[in-house]
Z-matrix of the N, CA and C atoms (Angstrom, degrees):
N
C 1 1.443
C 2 1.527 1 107.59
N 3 1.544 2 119.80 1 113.53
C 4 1.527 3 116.12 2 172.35
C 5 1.389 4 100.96 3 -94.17
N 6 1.750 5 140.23 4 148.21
C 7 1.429 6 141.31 5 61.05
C 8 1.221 7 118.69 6 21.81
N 9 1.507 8 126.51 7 119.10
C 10 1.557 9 118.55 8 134.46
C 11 1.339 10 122.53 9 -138.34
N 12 0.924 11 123.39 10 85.59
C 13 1.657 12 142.87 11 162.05
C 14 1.204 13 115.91 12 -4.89
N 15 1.456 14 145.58 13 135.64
C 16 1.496 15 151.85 14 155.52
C 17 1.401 16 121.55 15 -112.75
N 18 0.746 17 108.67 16 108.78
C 19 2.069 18 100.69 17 161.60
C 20 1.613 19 93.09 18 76.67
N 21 1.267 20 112.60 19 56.60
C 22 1.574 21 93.65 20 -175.34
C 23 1.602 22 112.75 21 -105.41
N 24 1.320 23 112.20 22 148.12
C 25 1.582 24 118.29 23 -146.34
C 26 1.422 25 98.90 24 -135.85
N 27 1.171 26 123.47 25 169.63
C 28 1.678 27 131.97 26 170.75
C 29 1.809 28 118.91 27 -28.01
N 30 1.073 29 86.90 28 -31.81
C 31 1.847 30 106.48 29 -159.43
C 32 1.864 31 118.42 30 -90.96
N 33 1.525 32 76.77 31 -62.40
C 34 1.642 33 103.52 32 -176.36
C 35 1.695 34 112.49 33 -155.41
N 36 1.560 35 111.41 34 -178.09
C 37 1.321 36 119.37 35 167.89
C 38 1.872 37 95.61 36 -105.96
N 39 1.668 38 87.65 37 154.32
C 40 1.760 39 90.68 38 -177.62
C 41 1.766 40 102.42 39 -92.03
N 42 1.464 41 108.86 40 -12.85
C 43 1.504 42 98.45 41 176.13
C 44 1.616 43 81.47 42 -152.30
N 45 1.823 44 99.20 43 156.91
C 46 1.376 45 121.12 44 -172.26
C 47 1.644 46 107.03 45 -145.30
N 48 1.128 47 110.73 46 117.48
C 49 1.651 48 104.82 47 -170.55
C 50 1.839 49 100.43 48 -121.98
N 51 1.229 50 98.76 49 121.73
C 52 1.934 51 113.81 50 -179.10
C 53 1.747 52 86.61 51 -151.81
N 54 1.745 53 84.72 52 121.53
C 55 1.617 54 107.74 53 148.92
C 56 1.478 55 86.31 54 76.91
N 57 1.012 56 159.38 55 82.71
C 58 1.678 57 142.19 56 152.90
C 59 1.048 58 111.89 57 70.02
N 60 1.244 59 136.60 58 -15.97
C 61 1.617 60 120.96 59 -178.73
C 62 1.402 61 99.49 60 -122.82
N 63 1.618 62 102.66 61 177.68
C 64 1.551 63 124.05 62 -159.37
C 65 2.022 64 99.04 63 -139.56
N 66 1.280 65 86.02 64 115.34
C 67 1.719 66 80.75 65 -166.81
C 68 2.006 67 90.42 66 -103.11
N 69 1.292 68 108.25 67 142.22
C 70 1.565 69 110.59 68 176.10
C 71 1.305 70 110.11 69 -120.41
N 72 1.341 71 118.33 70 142.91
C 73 1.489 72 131.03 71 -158.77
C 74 1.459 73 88.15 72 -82.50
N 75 1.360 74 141.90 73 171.33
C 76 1.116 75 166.83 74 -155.99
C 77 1.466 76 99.84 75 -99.62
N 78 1.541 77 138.30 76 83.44
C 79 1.446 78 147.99 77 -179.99
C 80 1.344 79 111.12 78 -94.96
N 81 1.507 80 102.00 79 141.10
C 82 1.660 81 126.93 80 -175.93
C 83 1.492 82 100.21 81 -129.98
N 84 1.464 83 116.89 82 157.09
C 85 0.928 84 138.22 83 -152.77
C 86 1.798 85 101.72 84 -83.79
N 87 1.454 86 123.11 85 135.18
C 88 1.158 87 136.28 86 179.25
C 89 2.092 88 102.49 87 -42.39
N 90 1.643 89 81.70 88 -75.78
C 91 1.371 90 89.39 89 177.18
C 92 1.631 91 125.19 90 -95.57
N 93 1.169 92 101.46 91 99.18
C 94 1.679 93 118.60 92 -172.77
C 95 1.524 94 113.33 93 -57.44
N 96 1.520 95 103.37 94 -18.30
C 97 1.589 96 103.93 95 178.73
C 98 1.659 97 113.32 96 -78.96
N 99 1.114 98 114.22 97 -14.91
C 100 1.640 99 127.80 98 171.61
C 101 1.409 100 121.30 99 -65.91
N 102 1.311 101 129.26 100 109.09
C 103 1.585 102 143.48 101 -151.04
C 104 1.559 103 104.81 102 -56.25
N 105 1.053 104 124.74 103 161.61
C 106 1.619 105 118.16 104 174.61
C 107 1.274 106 106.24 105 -37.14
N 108 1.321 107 146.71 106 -13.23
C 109 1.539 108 115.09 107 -167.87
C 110 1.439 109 102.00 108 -111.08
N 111 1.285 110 119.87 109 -25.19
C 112 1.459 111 137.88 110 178.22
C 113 1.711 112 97.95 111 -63.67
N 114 1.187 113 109.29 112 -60.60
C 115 1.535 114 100.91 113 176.39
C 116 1.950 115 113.77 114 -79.60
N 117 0.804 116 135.68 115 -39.16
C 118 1.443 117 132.85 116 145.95
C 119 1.918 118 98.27 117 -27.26
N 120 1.210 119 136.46 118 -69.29
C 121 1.299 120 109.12 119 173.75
C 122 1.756 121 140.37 120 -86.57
N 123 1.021 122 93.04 121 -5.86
C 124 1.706 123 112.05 122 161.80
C 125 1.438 124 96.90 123 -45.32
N 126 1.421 125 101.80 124 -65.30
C 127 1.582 126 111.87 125 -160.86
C 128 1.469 127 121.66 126 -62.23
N 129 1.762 128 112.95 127 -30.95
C 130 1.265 129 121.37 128 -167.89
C 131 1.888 130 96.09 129 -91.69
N 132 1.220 131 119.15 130 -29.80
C 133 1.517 132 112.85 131 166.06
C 134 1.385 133 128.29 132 -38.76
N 135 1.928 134 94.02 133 -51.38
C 136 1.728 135 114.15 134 179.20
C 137 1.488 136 104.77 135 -71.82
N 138 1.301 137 136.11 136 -25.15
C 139 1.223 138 121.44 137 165.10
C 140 1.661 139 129.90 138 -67.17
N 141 1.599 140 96.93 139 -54.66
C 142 1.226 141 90.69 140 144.63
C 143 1.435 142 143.35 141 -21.10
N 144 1.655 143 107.04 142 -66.11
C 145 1.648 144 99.62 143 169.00
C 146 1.348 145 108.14 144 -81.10
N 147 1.136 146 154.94 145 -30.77
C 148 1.322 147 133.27 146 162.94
C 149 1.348 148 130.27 147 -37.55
N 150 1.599 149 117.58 148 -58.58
C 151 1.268 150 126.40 149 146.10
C 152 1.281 151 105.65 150 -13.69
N 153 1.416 152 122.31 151 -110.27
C 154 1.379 153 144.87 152 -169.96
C 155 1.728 154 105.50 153 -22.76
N 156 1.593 155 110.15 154 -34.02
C 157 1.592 156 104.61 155 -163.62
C 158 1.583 157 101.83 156 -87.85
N 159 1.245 158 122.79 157 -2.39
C 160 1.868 159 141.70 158 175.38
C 161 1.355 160 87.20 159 -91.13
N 162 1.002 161 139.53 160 -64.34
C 163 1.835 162 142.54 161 -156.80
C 164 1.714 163 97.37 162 106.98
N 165 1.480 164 106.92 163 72.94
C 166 1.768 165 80.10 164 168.90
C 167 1.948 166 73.50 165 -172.01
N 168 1.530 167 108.35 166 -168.85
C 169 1.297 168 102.04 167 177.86
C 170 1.428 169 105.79 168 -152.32
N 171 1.571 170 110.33 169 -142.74
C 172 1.757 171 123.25 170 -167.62
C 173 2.066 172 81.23 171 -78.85
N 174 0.827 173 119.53 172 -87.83
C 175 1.712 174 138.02 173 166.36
C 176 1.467 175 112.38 174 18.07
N 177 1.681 176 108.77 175 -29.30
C 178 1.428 177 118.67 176 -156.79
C 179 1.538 178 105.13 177 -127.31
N 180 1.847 179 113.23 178 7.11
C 181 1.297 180 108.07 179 -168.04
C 182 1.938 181 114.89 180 -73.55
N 183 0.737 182 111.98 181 155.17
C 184 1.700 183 123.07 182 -162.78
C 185 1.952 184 96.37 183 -95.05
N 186 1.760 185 93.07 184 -69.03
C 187 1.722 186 96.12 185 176.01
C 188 1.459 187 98.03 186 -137.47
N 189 1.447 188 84.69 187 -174.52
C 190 2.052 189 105.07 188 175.38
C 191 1.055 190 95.85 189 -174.54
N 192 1.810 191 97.25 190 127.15
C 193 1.333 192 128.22 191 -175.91
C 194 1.537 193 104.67 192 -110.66
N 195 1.354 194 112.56 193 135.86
C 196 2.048 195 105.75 194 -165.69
C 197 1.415 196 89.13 195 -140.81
N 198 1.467 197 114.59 196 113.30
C 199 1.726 198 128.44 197 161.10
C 200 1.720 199 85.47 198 -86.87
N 201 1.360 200 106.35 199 145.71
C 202 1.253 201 136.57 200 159.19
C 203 2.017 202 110.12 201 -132.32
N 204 1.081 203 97.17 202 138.87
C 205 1.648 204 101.69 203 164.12
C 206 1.311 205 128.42 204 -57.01
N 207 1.483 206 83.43 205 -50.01
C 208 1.541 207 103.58 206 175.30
C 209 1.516 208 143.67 207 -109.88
N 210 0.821 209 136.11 208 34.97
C 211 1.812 210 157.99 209 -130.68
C 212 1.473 211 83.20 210 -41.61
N 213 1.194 212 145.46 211 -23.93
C 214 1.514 213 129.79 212 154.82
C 215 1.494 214 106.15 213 -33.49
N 216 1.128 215 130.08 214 -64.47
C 217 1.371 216 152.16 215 -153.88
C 218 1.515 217 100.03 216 -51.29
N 219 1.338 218 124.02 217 -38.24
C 220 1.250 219 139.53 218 -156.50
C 221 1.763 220 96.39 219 -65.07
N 222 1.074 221 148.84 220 -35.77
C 223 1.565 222 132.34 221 -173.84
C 224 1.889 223 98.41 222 -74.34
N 225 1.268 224 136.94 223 -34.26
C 226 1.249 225 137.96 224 147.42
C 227 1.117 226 120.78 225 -32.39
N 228 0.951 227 107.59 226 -69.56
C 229 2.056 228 128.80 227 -162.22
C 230 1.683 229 97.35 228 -64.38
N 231 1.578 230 112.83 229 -39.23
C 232 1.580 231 106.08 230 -172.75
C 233 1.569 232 107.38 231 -84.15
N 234 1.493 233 123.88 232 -13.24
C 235 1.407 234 127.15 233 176.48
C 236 1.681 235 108.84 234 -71.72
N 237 0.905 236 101.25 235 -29.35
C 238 1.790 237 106.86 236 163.59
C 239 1.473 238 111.12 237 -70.08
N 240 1.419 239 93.34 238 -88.63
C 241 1.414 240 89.09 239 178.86
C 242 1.764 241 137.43 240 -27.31
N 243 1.278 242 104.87 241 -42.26
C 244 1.816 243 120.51 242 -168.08
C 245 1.892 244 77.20 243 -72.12
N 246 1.281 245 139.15 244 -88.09
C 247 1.172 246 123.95 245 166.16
C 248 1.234 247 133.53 246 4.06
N 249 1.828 248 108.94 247 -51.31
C 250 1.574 249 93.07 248 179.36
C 251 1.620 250 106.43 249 -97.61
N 252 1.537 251 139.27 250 -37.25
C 253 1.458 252 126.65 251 -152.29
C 254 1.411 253 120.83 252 -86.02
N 255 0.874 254 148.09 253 168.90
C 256 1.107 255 131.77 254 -136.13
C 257 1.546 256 99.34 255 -120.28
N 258 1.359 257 114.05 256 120.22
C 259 1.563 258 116.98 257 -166.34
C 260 1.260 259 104.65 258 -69.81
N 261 1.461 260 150.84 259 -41.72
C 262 1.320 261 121.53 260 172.53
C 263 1.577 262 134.80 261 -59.09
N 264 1.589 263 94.72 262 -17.11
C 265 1.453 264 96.49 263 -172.73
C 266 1.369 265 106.05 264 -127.17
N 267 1.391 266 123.84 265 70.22
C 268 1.986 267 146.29 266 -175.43
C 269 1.585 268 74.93 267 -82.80
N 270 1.655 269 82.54 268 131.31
C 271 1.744 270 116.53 269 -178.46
C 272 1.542 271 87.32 270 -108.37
N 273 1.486 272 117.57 271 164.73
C 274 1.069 273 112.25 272 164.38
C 275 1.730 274 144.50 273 -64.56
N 276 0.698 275 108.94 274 -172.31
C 277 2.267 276 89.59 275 -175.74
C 278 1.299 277 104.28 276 -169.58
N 279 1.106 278 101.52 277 142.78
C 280 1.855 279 138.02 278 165.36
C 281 1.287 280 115.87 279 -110.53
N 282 1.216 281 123.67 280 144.06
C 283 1.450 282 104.06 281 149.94
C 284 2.003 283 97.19 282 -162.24
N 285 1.547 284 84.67 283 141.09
C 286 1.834 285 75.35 284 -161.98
C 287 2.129 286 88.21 285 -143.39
N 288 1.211 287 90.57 286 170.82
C 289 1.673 288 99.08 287 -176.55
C 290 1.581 289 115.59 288 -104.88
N 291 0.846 290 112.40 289 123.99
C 292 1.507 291 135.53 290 -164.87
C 293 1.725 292 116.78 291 -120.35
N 294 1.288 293 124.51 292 150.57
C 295 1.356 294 118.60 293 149.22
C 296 1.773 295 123.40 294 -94.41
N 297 1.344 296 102.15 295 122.06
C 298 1.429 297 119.44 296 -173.61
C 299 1.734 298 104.73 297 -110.00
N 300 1.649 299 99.43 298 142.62
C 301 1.648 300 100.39 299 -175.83
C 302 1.787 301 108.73 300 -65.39
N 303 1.050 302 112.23 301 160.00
C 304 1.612 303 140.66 302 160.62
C 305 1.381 304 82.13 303 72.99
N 306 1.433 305 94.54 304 -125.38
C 307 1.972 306 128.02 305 -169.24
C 308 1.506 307 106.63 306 -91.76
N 309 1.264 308 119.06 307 -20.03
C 310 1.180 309 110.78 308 -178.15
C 311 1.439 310 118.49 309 -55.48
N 312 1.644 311 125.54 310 159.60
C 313 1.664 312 126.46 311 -141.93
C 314 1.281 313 104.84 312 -139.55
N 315 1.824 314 107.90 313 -10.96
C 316 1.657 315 89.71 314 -154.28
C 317 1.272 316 86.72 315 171.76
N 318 1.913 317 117.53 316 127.68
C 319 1.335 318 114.56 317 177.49
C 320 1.437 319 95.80 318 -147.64
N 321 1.461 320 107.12 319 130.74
C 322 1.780 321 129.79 320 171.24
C 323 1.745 322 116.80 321 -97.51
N 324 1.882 323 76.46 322 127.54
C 325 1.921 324 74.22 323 166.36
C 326 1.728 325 82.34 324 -125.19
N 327 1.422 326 100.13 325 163.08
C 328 1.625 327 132.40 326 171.73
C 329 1.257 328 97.29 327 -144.87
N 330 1.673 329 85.64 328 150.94
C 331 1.165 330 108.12 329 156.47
C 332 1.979 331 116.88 330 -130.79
N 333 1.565 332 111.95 331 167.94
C 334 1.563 333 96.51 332 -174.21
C 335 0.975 334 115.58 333 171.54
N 336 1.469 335 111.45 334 135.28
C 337 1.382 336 126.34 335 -170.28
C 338 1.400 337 112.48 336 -48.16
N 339 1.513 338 104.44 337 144.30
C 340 1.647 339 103.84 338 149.73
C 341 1.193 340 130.53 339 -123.17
């Protein structure tokens, strides 16, 4: 059984790949000052390269879990999103309202085949 670690930091790894899948740590947007949609794509970029740094992509996602602050926020947040995932292959989804520290708006976990 291999482990393979990504981006791994004091805390955690931001992606973890065992057995065929690619598990992604729960990502927030670089720049927190960027309105729900700005951080809604911050976030879907870094998946993107996470994806890509496992060998697999958006195409192959399993689920997606979406904290928002504000579940108002959510007709925004999904105009990004529906934009980026890939309509033949809709992973499953959540998305629920939470309190998140500072400015941050909105945090994604995936998970996904490789």
């Amino acid at each position: 059984m291999t482990v393979i670690r990504h981006e791994v930091g004091p805390m955690m790894s931001r992606a973890v790949e065992h057995n065929g899948t690619v598990y992604l740590a729960g990502l927030t947007a670089a720049d927190a000052s960027a309105g729900i949609e700005g951080q809604t794509q911050q976030i879907l970029d870094h998946i993107d390269q996470l994806l890509a740094l496992a060998g697999t992509s958006k195409s192959n996602l399993l689920t997606c879990m979406i904290y928002v602050t504000d579940i108002r926020d959510r007709p925004a947040m999904n105009k990004v999103y529906q934009a980026w995932f890939d309509p033949k292959n809709k992973p499953t989804r959540a998305c629920v309202e939470v309190n998140l520290a500072g400015d941050t708006r909105i945090e994604i976990v995936v998970t996904a085949a490789k």
